[in-house]
C-alpha positions in Angstrom: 13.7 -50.4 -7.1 11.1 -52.8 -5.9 11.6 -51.3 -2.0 11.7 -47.7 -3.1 7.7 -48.7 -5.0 6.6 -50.4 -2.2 8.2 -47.6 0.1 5.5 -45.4 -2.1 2.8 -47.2 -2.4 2.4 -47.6 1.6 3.4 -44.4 2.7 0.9 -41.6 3.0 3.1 -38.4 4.2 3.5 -36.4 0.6 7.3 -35.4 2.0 8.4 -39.1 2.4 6.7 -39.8 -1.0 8.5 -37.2 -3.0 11.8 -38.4 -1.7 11.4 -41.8 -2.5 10.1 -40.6 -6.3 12.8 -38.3 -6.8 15.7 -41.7 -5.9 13.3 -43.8 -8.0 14.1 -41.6 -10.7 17.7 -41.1 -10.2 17.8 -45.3 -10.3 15.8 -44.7 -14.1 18.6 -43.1 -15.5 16.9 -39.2 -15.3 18.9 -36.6 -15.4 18.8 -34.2 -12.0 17.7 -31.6 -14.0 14.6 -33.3 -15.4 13.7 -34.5 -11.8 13.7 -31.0 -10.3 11.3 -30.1 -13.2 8.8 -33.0 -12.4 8.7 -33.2 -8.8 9.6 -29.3 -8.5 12.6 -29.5 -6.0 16.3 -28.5 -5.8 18.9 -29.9 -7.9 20.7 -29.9 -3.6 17.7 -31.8 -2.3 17.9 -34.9 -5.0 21.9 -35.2 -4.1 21.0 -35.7 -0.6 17.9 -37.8 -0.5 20.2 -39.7 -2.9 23.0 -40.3 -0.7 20.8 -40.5 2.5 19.3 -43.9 0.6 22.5 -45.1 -0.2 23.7 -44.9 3.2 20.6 -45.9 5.4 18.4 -47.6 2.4 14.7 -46.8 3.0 15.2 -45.8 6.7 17.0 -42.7 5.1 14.0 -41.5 3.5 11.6 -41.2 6.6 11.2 -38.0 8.2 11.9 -39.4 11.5 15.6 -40.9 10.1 17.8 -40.0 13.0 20.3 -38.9 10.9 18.1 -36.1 10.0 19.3 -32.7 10.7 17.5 -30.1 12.0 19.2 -27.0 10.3 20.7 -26.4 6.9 23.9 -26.5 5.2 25.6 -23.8 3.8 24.7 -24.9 0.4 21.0 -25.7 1.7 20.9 -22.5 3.0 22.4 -20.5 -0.3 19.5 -22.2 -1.8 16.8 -21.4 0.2 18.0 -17.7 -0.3 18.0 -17.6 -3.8 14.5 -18.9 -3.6 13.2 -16.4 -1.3 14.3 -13.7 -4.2 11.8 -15.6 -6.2 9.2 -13.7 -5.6 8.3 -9.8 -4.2 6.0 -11.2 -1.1 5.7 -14.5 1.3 4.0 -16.1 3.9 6.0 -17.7 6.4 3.9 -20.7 5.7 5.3 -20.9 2.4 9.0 -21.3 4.0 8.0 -23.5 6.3 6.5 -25.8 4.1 10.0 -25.4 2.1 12.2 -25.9 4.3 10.4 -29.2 6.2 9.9 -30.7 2.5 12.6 -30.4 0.6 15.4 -30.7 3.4 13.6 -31.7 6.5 14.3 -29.4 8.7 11.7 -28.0 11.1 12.4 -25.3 13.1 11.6 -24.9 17.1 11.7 -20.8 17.0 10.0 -18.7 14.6 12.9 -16.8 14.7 14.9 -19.1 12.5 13.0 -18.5 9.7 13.0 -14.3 10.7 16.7 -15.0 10.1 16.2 -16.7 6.4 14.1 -13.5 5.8 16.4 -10.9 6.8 19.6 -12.7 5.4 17.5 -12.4 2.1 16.5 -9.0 2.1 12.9 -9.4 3.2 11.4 -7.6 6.2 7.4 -7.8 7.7 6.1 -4.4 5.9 2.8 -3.0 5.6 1.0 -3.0 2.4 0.1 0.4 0.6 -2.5 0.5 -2.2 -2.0 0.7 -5.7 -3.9 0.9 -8.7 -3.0 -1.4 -11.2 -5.0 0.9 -13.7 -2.9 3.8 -13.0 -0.5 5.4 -16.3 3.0 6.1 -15.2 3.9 8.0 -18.6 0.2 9.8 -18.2 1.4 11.0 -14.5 4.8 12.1 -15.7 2.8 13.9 -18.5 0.4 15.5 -16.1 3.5 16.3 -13.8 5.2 18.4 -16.4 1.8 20.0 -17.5 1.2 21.4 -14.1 5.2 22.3 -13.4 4.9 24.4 -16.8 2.0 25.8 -15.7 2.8 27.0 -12.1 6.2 28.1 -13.4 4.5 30.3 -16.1 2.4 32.0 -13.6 5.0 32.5 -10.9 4.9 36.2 -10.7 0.7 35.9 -11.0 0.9 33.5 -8.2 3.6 35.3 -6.1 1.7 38.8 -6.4 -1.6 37.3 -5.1 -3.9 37.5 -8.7 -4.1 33.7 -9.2 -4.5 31.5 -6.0 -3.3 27.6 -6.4 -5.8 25.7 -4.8 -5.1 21.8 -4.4 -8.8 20.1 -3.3 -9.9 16.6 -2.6 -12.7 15.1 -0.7 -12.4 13.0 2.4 -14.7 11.0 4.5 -14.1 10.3 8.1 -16.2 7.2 9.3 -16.2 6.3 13.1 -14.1 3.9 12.7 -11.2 5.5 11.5 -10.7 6.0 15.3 -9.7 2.9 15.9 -5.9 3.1 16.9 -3.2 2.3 19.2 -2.9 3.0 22.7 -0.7 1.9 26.2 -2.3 -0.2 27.8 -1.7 -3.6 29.9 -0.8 -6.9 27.7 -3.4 -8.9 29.2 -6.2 -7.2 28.5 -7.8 -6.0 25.5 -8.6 -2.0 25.1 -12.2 -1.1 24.2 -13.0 2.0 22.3 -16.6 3.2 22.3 -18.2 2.9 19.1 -22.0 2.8 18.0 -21.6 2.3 14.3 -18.3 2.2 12.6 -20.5 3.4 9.5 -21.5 6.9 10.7 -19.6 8.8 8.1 -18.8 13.0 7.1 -17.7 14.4 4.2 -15.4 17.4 4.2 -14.3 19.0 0.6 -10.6 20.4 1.6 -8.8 22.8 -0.7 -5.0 23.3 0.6 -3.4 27.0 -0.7 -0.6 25.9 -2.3 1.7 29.4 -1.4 0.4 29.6 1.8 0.1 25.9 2.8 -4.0 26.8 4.7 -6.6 24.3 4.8 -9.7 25.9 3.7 -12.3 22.7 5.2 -16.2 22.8 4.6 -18.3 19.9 6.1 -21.3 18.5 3.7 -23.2 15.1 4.3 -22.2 13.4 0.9 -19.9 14.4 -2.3 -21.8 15.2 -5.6 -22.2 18.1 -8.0 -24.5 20.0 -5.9 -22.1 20.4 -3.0 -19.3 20.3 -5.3 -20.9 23.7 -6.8 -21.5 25.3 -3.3 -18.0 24.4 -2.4 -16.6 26.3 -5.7 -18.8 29.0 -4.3 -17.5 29.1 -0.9 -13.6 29.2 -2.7 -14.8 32.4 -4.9 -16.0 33.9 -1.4 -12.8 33.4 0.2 -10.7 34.3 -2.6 -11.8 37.8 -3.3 -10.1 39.9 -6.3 -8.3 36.4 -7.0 -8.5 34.3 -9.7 -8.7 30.4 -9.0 -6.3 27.3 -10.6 -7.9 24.3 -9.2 -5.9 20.9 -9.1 -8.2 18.5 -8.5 -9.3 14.3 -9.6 -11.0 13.0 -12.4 -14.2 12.7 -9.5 -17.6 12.2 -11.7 -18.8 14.9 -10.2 -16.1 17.0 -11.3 -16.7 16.3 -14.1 -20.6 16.5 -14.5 -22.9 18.9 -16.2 -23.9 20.4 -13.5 -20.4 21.7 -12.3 -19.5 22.4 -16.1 -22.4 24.5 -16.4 -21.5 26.4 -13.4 -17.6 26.9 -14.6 -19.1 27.9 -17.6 -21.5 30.5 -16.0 -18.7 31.9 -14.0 -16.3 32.4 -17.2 -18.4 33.3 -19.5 -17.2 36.2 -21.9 -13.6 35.7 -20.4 -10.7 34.3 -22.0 -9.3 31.8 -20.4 -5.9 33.8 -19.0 -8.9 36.0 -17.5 -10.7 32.9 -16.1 -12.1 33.1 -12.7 -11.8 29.6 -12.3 -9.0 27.1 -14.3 -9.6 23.5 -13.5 -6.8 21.1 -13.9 -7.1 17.2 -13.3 -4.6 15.1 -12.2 -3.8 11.8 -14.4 -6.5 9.4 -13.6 -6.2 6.4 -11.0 -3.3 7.8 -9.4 -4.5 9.8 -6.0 -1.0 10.1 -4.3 -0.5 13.1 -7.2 -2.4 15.3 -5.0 -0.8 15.9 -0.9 -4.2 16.5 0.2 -4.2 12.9 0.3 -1.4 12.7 2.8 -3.1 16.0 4.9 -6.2 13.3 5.5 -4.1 10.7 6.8 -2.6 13.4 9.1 -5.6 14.4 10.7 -6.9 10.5 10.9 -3.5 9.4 12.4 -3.7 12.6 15.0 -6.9 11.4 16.3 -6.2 8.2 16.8 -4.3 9.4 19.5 -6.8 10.0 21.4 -9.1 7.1 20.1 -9.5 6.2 23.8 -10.6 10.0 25.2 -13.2 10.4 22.0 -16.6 9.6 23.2 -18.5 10.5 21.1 -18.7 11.0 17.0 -19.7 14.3 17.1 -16.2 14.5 19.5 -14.4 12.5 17.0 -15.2 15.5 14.2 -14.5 18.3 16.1 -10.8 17.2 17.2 -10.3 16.5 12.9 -11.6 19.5 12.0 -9.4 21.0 14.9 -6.4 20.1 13.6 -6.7 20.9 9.6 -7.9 24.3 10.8 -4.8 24.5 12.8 -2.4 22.9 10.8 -0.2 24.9 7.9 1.2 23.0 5.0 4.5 23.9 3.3 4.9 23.5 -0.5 7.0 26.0 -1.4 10.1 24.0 -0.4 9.0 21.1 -2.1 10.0 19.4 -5.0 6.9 17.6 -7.1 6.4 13.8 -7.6 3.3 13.0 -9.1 2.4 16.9 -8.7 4.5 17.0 -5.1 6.5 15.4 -2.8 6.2 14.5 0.5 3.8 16.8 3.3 5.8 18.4 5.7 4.5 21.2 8.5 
């Protein structure tokens, strides 16, 4: 006991330390179980510091022991997976740190502890945002709002009386363009670019039967251009009626485009409505596909992030392709509102 103190008291690696603590214990009569709660290690990691002192006395405990081995059991290893399942997300710090602590064993290859990660079920993935704010029961309600209500005016639809209009608002910036290209390993790729800031607006309304863009550019989004854009939808849309599908956007929702609905209705009832607004649940943006027609377009041009010279350039090729482009709901099934985007 006496050895394993003075073992503590002199050494300053944290790993060594622990090792010696969690023996010191054992020797006090605590049971495995309370050790892996104080010191926070396995119930696999005590037995073998345990028998690695009983065989080589203090020498056992140092890192450098060369006795040490430099890969895991298969109990180590059955460990270290059902740790990994721990949690949702890592950092290959983390099992680095894990693996050189508790059991000593560093690895030479980063692909070693790939290996841990796929044998637990966890691949390198890209991150997708998510609003913590956001109502599941509120979408599914919204869901089967709008289902009932496109299903209900089917034939109205179908004959060409009430056009299903889906609209959002995007803003391109410069430096959307930044993208991937083929180019030579040692050296980097440049891609012309003033200031990544320089920004457009574009209010998009996709035809839900049949699946066109209709795209107008303005310089910012707010109730004034919200209201011309309404106005540009009643001028393409002539004889029609209008169901919009839209966010909860504040200004959507302001007085000034109330006022105008209001204006625009007035003395019908609302089956005779020249313009029904619907709004999506709140916080939840991948209700609408629009969303997904955006990334489209940002995703096409990044294609050619290396020919685009200029911003003006970089808004023309956008604008090219949602022009262009035809979106097919129809065929789809609705999550949120709809599925996936396909054309």
């Amino acid at each position: 006991m006496a050895e394993l103190q003075e073992f503590i008291d002199d050494r300053p690696d944290a790993r060594e330390v622990r090792k010696a603590l969690a023996v010191k214990l054992v020797y006090q009569g605590y049971k495995y179980e309370e050790i892996q709660t104080i010191l926070d290690v396995s119930l696999g990691s005590i037995t073998s510091w345990k028998q690695a002192y009983k065989e080589y006395g203090i020498e056992g405990l140092r890192l450098n022991h060369k006795g040490r081995k430099s890969y895991l059991s298969n109990e180590q290893r059955e460990e270290v997976l059902g740790w990994l399942q721990t949690k949702n997300t890592w950092e290959l710090g983390e099992l680095e740190y894990k693996l050189a602590f508790e059991y000593d064993v560093i690895y030479e290859s980063k692909r070693s502890y790939y290996d841990l990660f796929d044998a637990a079920g966890i691949s390198w993935k890209k991150t997708t945002s998510l609003n913590p704010k956001a109502d599941p029961e509120a979408v599914c309600g919204k869901k089967k709002q709008i289902e009932t209500l496109l299903a209900s005016n089917t034939e109205e639809i179908e004959a060409g009386r009430l056009r299903v209009l889906l609209i959002d608002e995007c803003h391109l910036l410069w430096g959307d363009l930044t993208g991937y290209v083929w180019g030579k390993t040692d050296q980097e790729i440049g891609v012309g670019i003033v200031n990544e800031r320089n920004k457009q607006t574009y209010y998009g309304a996709v035809d839900y039967l049949s699946g066109k863009l209709l795209l107008k550019a303005y310089n910012a989004g707010n109730s004034d251009h919200t209201i011309d854009y309404l106005g540009y939808l009643l001028d393409q849309s002539p004889n029609q009626r209008l169901l919009l599908l839209w966010d909860g956007a504040s200004y959507h929702r302001s007085h000034l485009v109330q006022n105008f609905l209001g204006e625009i209705n007035q003395g019908l009832s609302q089956e005779e409505w020249r313009i029904h607004c619907v709004r999506f649940a709140p916080n939840c943006p991948s209700q609408n596909p629009i969303e997904d027609i955006w990334l489209q377009a940002k995703t096409w041009v990044r294609r050619f992030c290396a020919l685009i010279p200029t911003f003006s350039h970089l808004k023309w090729m956008f604008e090219w392709f949602l022009r262009n482009t035809t979106f097919d709901f129809l065929s789809l099934q609705m999550y949120g509102v709809f599925s996936e985007i396909k054309y």
